[in-house]
N, C-alpha and C positions, 0 to 999 in steps of 0.2 A: 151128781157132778157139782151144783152149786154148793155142797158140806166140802170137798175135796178145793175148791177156790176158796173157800172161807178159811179154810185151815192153811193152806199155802198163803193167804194172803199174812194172814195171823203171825205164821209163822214168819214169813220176811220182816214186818213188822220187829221180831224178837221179842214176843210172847212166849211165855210157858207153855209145854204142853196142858199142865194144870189148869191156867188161865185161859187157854182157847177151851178145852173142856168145859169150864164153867160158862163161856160163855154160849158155847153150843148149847148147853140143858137150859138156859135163859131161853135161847132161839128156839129151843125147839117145843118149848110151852105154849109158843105162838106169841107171847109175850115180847115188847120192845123190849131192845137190847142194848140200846144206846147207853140208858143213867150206868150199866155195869162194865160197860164197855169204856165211854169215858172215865170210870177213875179206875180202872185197868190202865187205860192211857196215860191217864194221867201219873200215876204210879212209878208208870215205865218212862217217862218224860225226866221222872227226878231222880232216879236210882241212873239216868243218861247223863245226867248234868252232875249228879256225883263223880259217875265215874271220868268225866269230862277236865271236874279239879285235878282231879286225885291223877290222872294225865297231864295237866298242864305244870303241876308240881313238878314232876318225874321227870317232863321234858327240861324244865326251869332246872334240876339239879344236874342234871347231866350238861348242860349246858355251862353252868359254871363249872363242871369238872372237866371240860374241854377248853374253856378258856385258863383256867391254872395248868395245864399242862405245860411242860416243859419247850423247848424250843426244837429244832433236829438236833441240836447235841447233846442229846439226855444222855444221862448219867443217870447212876442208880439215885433211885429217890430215897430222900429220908422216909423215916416209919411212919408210914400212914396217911401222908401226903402225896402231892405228885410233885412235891418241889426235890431237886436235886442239890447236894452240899455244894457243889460249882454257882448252882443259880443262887443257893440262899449268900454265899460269900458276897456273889457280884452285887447282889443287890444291900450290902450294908456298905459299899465303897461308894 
C-alpha cells in the first residue's frame, strides 16, 4: 500500500512514469532517495517555469490581439490584420 501512495503521490506531483520508476528502484535498494529525488524535483521545478513563460507570452499576444480588435462595427479586416478599411480611414483623419 505504501509503493501505491508513493506512486499516486509522484504522480500528482507530475512526475513520469520513468521518473517515479527510477525513483522506486533507488527506494527499494533501501538506499536514501532524497539526492535523486531532489534533482528530479528539481528538474521538474524548471521544465514548470519554462512552461510558465512560454504561457505568459501566449497570454501577452493574445492579449494584444484583443486589444487591436476592431470596435462593434467591424467590417471586414484588411489581410492579416484585425484592422478594418473603415477603422484604418478614420484613424488617418
Amino acid at each position: 500500500m505504501d509503493r501505491v501512495l508513493f506512486i499516486r503521490g509522484a504522480k500528482r506531483l507530475g512526475l513520469r512514469l520513468a521518473e517515479i520508476r527510477e525513483l522506486l528502484e533507488v527506494r527499494d535498494t533501501g538506499a536514501c532517495a532524497c539526492e535523486p529525488a531532489e534533482t528530479l524535483l528539481r528538474q521538474h521545478v524548471a521544465e514548470i517555469a519554462t512552461e510558465i513563460e512560454r504561457l505568459s507570452a501566449l497570454r501577452d499576444e493574445l492579449l494584444a490581439m484583443l486589444t487591436a480588435m476592431p470596435g462593434p462595427d467591424c467590417r471586414d479586416p484588411l489581410p492579416g490584420t484585425w484592422r478594418s478599411l473603415s477603422s484604418d480611414s478614420e484613424e488617418r483623419r
